[in-house]
Every structure is written in C-alpha cells, then in structure tokens.
C-alpha atoms as a printed R data frame, in Angstrom:
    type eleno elety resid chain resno      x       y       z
1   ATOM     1    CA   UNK     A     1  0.000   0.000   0.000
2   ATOM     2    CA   UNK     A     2  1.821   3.227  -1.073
3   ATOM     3    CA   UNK     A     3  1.120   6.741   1.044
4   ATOM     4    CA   UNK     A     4  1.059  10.201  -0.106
5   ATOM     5    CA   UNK     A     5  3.630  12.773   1.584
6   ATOM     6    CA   UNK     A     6  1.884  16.154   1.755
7   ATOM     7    CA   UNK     A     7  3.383  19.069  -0.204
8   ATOM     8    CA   UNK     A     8  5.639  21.562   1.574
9   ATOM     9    CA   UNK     A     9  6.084  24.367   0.303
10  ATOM    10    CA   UNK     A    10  9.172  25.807   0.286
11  ATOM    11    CA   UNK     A    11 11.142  28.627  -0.804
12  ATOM    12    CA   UNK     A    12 14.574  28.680  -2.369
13  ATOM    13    CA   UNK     A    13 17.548  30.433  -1.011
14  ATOM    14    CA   UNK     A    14 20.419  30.783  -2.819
15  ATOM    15    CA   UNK     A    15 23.799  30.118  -1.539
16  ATOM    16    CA   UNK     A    16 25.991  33.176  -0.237
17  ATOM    17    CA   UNK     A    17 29.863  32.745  -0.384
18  ATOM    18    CA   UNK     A    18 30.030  33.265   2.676
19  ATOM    19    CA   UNK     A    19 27.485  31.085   3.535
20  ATOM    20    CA   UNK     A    20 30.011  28.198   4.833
21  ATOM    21    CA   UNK     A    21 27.021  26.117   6.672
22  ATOM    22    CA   UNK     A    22 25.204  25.661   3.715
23  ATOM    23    CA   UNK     A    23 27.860  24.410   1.348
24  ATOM    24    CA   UNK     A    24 29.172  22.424   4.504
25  ATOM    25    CA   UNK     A    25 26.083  20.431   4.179
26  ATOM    26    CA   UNK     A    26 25.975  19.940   0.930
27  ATOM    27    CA   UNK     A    27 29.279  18.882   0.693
28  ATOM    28    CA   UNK     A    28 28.859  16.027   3.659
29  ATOM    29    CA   UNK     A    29 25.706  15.545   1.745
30  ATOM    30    CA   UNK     A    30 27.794  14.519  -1.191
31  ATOM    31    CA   UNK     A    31 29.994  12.591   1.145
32  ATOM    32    CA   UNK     A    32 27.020  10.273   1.541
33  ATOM    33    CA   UNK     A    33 26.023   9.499  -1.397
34  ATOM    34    CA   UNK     A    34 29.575   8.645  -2.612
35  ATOM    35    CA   UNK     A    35 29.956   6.102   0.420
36  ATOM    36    CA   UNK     A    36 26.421   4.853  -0.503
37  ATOM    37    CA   UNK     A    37 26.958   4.324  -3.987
38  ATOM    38    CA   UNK     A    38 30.076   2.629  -3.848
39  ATOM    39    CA   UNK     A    39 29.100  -0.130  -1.274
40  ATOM    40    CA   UNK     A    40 28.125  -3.408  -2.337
41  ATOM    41    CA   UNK     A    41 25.261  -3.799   0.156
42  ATOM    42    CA   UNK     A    42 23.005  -0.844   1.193
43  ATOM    43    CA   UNK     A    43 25.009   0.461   4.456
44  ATOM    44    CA   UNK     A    44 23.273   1.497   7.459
45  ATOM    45    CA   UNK     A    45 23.452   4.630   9.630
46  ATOM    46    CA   UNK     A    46 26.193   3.750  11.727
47  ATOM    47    CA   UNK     A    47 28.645   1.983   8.346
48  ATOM    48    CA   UNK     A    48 27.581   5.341   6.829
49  ATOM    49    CA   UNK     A    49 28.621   7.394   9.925
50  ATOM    50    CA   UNK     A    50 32.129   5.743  10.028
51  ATOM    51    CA   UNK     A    51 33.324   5.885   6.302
52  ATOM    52    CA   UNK     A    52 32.310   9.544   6.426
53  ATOM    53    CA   UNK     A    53 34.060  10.265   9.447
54  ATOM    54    CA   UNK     A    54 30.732  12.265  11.015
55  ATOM    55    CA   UNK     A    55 28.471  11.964  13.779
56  ATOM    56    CA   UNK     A    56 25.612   9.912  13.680
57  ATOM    57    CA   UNK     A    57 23.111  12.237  14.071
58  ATOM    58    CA   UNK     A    58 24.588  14.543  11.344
59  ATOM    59    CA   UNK     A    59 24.240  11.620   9.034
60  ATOM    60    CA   UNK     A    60 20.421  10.547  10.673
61  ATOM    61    CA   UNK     A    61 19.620  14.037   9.630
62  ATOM    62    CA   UNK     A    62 21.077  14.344   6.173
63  ATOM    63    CA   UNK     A    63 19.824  11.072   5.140
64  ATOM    64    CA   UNK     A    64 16.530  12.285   6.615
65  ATOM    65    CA   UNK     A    65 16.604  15.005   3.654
66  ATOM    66    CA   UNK     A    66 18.108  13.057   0.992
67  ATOM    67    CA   UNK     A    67 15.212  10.057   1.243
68  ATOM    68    CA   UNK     A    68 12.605  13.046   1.084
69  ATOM    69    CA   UNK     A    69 14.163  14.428  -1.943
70  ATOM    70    CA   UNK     A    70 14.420  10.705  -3.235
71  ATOM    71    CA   UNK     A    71 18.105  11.398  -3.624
72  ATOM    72    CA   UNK     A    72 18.325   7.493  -1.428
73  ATOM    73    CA   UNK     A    73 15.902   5.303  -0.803
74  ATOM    74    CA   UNK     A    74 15.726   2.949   2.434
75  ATOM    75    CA   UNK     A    75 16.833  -0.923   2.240
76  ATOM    76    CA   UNK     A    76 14.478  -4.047   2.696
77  ATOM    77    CA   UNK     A    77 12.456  -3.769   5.956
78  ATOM    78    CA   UNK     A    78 14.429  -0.305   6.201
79  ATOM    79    CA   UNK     A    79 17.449  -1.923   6.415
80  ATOM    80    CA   UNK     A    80 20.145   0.182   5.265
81  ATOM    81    CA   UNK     A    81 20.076   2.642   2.223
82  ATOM    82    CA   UNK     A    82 20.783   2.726  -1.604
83  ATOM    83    CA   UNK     A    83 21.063   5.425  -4.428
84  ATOM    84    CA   UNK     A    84 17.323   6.623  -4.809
85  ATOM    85    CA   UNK     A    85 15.638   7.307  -8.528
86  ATOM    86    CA   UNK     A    86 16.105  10.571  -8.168
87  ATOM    87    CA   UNK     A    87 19.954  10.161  -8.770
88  ATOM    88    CA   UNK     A    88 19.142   7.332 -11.537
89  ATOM    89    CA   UNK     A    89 17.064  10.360 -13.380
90  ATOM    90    CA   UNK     A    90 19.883  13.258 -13.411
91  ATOM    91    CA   UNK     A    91 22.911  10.389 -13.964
92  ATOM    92    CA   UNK     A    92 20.516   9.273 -17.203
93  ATOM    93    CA   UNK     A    93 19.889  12.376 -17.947
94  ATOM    94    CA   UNK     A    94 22.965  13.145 -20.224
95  ATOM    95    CA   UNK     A    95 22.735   9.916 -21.632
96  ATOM    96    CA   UNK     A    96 20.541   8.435 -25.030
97  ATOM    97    CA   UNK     A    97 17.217   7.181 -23.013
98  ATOM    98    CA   UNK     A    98 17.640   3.505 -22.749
99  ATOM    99    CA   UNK     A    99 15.404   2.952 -20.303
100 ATOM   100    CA   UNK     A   100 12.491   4.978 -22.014
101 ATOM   101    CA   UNK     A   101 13.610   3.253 -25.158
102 ATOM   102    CA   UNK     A   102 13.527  -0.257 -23.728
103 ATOM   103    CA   UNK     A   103 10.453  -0.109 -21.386
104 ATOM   104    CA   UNK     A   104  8.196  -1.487 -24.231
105 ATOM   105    CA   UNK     A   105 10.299  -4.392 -24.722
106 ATOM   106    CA   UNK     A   106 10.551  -5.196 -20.777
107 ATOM   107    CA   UNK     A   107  6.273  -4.861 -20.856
108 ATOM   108    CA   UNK     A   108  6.301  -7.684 -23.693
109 ATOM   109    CA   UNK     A   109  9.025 -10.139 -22.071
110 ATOM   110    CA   UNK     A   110  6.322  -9.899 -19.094
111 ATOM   111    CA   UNK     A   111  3.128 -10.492 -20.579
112 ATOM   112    CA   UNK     A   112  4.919 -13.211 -22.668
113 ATOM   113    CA   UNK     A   113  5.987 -15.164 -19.873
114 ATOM   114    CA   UNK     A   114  3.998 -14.090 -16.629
115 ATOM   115    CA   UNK     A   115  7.130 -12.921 -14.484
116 ATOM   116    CA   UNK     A   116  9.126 -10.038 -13.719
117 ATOM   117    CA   UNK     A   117 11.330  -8.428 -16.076
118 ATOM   118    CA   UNK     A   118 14.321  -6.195 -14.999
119 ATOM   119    CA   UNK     A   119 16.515  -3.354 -16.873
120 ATOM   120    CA   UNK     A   120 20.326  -3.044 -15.354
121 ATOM   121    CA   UNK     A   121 23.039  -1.283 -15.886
122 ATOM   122    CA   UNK     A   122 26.542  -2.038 -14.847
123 ATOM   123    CA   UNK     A   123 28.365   0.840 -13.436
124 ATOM   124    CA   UNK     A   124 31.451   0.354 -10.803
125 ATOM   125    CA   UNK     A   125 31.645  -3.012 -11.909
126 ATOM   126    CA   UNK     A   126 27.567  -3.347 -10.497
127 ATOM   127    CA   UNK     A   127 24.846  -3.732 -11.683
128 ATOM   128    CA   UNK     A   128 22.702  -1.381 -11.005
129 ATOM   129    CA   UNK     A   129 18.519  -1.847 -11.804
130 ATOM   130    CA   UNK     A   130 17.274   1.305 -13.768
131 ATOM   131    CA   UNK     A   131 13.891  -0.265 -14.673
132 ATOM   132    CA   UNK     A   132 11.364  -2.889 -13.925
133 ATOM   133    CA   UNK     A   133  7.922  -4.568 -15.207
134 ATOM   134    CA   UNK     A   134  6.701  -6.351 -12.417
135 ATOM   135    CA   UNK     A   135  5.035 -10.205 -13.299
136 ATOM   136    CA   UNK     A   136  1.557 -10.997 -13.062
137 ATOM   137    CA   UNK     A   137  2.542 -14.199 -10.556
138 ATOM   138    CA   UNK     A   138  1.393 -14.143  -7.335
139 ATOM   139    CA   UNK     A   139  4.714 -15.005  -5.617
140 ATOM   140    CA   UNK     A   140  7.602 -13.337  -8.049
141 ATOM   141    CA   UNK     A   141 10.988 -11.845  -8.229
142 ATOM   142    CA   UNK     A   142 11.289  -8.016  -7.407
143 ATOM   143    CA   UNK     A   143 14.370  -5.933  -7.014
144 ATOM   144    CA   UNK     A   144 14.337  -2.209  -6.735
145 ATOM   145    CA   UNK     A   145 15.303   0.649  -8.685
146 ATOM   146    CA   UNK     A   146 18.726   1.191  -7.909
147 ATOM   147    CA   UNK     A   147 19.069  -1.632  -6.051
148 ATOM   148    CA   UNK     A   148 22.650  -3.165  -6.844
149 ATOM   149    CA   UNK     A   149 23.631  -6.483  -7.229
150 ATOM   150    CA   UNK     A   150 27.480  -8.551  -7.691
151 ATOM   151    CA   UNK     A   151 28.385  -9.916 -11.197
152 ATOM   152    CA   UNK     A   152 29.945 -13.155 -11.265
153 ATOM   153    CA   UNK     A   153 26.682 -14.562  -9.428
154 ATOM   154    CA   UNK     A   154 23.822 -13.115 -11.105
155 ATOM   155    CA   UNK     A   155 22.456 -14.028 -14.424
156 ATOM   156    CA   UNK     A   156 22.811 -10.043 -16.008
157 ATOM   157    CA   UNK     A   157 25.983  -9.895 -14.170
158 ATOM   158    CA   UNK     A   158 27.290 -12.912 -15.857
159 ATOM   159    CA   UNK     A   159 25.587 -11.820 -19.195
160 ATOM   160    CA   UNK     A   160 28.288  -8.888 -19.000
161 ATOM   161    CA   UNK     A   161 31.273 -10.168 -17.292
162 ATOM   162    CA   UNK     A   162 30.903 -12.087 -20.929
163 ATOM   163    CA   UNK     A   163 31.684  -9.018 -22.890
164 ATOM   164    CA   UNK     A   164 33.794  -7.251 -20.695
165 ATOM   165    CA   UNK     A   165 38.227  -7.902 -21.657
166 ATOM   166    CA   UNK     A   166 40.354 -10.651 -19.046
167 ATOM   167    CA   UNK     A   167 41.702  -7.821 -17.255
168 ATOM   168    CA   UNK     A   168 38.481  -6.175 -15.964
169 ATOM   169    CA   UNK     A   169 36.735  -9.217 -15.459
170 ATOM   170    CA   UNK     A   170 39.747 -10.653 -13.404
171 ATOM   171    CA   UNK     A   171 39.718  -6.841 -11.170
172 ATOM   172    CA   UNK     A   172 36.019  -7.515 -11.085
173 ATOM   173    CA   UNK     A   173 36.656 -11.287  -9.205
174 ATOM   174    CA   UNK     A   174 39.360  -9.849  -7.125
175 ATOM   175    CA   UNK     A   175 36.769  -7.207  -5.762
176 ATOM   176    CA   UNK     A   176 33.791  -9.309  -5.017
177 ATOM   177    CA   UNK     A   177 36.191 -11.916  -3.574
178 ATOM   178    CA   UNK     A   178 37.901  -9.563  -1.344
179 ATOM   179    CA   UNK     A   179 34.318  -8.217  -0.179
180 ATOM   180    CA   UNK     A   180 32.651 -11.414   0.204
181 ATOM   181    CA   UNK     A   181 30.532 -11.236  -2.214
182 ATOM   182    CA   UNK     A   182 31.875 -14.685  -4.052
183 ATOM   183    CA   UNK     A   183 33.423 -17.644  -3.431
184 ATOM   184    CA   UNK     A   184 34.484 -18.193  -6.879
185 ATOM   185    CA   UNK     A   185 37.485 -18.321  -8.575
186 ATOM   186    CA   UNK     A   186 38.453 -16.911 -11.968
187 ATOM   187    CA   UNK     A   187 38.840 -19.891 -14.025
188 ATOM   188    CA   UNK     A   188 35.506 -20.760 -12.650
189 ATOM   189    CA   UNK     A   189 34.064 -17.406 -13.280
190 ATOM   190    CA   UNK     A   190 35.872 -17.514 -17.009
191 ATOM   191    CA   UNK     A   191 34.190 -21.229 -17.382
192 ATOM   192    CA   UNK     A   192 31.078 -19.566 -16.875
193 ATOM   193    CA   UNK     A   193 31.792 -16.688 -19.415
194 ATOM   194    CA   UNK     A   194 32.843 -19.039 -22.081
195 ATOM   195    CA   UNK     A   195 29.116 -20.852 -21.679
196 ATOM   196    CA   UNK     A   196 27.408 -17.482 -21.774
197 ATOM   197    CA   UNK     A   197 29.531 -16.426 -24.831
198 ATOM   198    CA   UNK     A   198 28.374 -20.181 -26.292
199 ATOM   199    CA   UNK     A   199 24.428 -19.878 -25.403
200 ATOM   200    CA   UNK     A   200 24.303 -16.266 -25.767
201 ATOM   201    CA   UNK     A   201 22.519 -15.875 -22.365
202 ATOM   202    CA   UNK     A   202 23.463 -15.988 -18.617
203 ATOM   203    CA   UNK     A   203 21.804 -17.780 -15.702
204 ATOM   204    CA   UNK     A   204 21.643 -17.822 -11.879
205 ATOM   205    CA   UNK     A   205 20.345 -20.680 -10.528
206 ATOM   206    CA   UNK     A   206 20.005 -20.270  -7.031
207 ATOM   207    CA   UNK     A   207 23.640 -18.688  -6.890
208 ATOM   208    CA   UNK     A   208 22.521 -15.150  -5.926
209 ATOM   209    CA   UNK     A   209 19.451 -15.428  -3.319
210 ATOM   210    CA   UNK     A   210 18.411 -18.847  -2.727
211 ATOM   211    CA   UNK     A   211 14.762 -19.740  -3.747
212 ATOM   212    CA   UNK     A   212 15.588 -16.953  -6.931
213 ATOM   213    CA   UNK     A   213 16.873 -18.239 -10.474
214 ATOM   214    CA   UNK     A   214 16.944 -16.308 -13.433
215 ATOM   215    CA   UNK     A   215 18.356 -15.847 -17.170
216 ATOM   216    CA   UNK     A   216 19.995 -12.378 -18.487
217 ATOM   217    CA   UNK     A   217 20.928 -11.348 -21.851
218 ATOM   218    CA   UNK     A   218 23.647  -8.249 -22.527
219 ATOM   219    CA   UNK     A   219 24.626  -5.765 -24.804
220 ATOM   220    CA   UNK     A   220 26.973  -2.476 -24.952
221 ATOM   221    CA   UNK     A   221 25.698   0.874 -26.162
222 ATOM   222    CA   UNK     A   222 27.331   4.264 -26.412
223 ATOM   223    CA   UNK     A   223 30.650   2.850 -24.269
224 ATOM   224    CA   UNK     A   224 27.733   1.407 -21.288
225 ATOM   225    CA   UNK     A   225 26.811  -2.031 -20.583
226 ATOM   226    CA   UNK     A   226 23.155  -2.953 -20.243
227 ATOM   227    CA   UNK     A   227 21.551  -6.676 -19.326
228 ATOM   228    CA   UNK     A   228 17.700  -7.662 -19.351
229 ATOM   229    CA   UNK     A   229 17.050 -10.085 -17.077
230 ATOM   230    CA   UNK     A   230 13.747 -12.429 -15.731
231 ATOM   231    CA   UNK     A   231 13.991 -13.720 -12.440
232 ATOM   232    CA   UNK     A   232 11.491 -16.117 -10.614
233 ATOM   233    CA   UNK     A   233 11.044 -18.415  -7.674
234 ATOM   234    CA   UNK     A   234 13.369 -21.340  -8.747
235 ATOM   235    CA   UNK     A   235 10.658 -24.187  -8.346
236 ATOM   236    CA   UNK     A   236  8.577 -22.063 -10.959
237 ATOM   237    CA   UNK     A   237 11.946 -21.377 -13.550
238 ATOM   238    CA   UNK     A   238 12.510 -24.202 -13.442
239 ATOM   239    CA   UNK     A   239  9.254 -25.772 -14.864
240 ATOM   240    CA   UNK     A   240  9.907 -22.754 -17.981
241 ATOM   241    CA   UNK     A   241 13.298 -22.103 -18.020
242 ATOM   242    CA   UNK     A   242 13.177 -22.581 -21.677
243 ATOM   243    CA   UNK     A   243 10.565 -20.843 -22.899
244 ATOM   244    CA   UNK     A   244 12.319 -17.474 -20.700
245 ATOM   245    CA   UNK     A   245 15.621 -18.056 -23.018
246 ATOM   246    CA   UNK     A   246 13.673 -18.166 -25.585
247 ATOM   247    CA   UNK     A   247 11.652 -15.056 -24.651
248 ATOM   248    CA   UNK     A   248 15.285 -13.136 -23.887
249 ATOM   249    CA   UNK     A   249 16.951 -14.776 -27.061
250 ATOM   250    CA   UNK     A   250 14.051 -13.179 -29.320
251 ATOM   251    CA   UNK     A   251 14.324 -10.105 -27.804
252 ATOM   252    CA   UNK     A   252 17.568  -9.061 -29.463
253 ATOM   253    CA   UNK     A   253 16.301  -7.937 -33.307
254 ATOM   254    CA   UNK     A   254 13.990  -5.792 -31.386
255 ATOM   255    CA   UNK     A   255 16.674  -4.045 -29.113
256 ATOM   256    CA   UNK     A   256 18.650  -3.842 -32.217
257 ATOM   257    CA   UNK     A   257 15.914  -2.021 -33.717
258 ATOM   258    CA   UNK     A   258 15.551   0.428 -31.272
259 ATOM   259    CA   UNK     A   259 19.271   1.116 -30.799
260 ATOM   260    CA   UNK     A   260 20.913   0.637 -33.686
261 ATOM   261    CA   UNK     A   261 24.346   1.354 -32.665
262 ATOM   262    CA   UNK     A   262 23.804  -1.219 -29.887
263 ATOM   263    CA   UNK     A   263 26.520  -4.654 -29.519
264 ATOM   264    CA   UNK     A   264 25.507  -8.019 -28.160
C-alpha cells in the first residue's frame, strides 16, 4: 500500500559565499552518497557514519533530507540505504534514453511469460537496476530501482562479465572476492563466461538469493553495458526455463531495432 507525503512548500535560497554552513552540508551531503553508492550492500546509519568520518546524528539528519528528496531510498524492511531514482534520473539524464527506449520491450518479455522483467546497468563493476515490469505471478521476483547487485553470481551480471576484456573481469573477481561477495574463482568465473559467450545468455540458478533463479541477456551501447534479465522463484523457472531463453533470445532484433548502434 503506497502513502502520499503532503506538499511543503518551500522557498529557495540561494547560496551566499560566505554562507560556509550551507555548502558544509551539501558537501557532507555529497559525502554520503559517494559512500552509498560505492558499497556493495546498502550500508546502514552507523557503516555510513564511520566511512564519512561524522556523527551519527549529522548523518540521521542528512539522510533524513536526501530520502525526502528521493536522492536514497531505504533498504528491505528499512534496512540500510541505496542510491534513490532521483539520482538514476539526473545520472541518465545526459545519456541516449535507454530505459524509455527499452520499457516497451521489458512490458512484452512480461506479458509473454507471466514474471518479472528487470533493466540493469553495470556501473562500478555493479549492476545497477534502472527499470522494472513487475510479473503478473502471485509469488515473483522483485528488485528495486537502484538496487545493486554482484556480477559473477547473477544471471545479467554474468551476461556482462561475458563481454567485458580478461583484465576487468579478473579486477572484477578480485573485488567481489575480497568483499565477500563470491566464493568463486576466476577460471571458474571464465568457465562460466565461455558458456554465456556459447548460449548467448546468462543464468543464476540459485547462486545469488536462494529460492531466486533467473536468465539475463547483454549488450553495450554508447561505451555502457546494459543486461535484461527475468527472475522467478526457482521451483517455478525451473518448470519454464526454456521458454524465458527463448523469450530473452528473441528479444535481441527488437533491441537492435531500437538502438541501432547497440553490440551483443
């Protein structure tokens, strides 16, 4: 059940040089985000409060604004906090409108198969969901918007770690390893791209989240890697795991058509 926020209004002020409180804020504010964005796992008040270096209820406060403003939105259960859509909007802004583009597509792949279908980006060697059609099924798969998830265990991630170069994808492994995020090792993870490379599509079976399998397709445009993925309980993929490849596979010529320039 979503709730309405009632409209404050509120009157700009603009910044004075000497005005050293307000550009204090918004530089700690700043601070935050870049601490949120670059963990792995939406960090709570306190992980927040010790990367930044500032008091607790500084950051309680701060964060207090920046969920309002949608600049981060609050974990599972309000566990913890991740890069809100507002961010997403002015970091796509600048860029050709993939998401806007692709939303058609990600409609289709969900009536066609019943489930939920998921747009991600990979950006710090993350990926990073920018859109979502949510399945018609009454217990499905939902992630959201700028939620972000590891590579070498997911089916998008995989789907890219395919087209990245040896070098990245082995700095990629090193990372997750070193922040627990994997247990596997890069001629496992390379075993896995050469089979994605072969099939033309990734898949998570239960390697991610437990009880959650999915399949992922990938493909670069304008320097940016992008993966379409449909996840589902694994009791339920695994009944149609097929007919979701074949969903994903036959959704290439149309992404082609859309973005011309694009590279699977």
């Amino acid at each position: 059940m979503s709730s309405q926020k009632p409209v404050m209004s509120r009157t700009a002020t603009p910044i004075r040089e000497n005005d050293s409180s307000g550009i204090q804020v918004l530089s700690r504010a700043a601070d935050i985000l870049r601490v949120v964005s670059s963990e792995s796992t939406p960090p709570s008040l306190g992980r927040i409060a010790t990367l930044t270096s500032l008091p607790r209820s500084t950051v309680q406060r701060i964060v207090g604004a920046l969920l309002n403003e949608g600049f981060l939105s609050a974990g599972p259960a309000g566990v913890g906090y991740f890069i809100g859509g507002t961010v997403q909007q002015l970091a796509e802004a600048g860029r050709p409108d993939v998401r806007k583009n692709l939303h058609p597509i990600l409609e289709q792949l969900s009536d066609a198969t019943g489930e939920t279908v998921d747009l991600a980006m990979c950006r710090e060697h993350q990926m990073v969901f920018i859109d979502q059609v949510s399945g018609t099924q009454r217990l499905r798969a939902v992630s959201a918007i700028g939620e972000r998830f590891p590579m070498t265990l997911t089916a998008n991630g995989k789907a890219v770690l395919a087209m990245k170069s040896a070098e990245s994808v082995a700095a990629i492994v090193a990372r997750e390893t070193a922040q627990q995020l994997t247990t596997l090792s890069l001629k496992s993870v390379n075993k896995s791209r050469a089979k994605v490379l072969s099939d033309g599509y990734g898949l998570d079976l239960d390697e991610h989240t437990p009880g959650i399998s999915a399949v992922g397709i990938a493909f670069s445009y304008n320097g940016t890697y992008y993966a379409i993925s449909i996840p589902a309980p694994s009791h339920r993929f695994k009944q149609h795991q097929s007919k979701f490849v074949e969903a994903l596979l036959s959704a290439k010529d149309p992404i082609a058509n859309l973005l011309p320039d694009c590279m699977f």
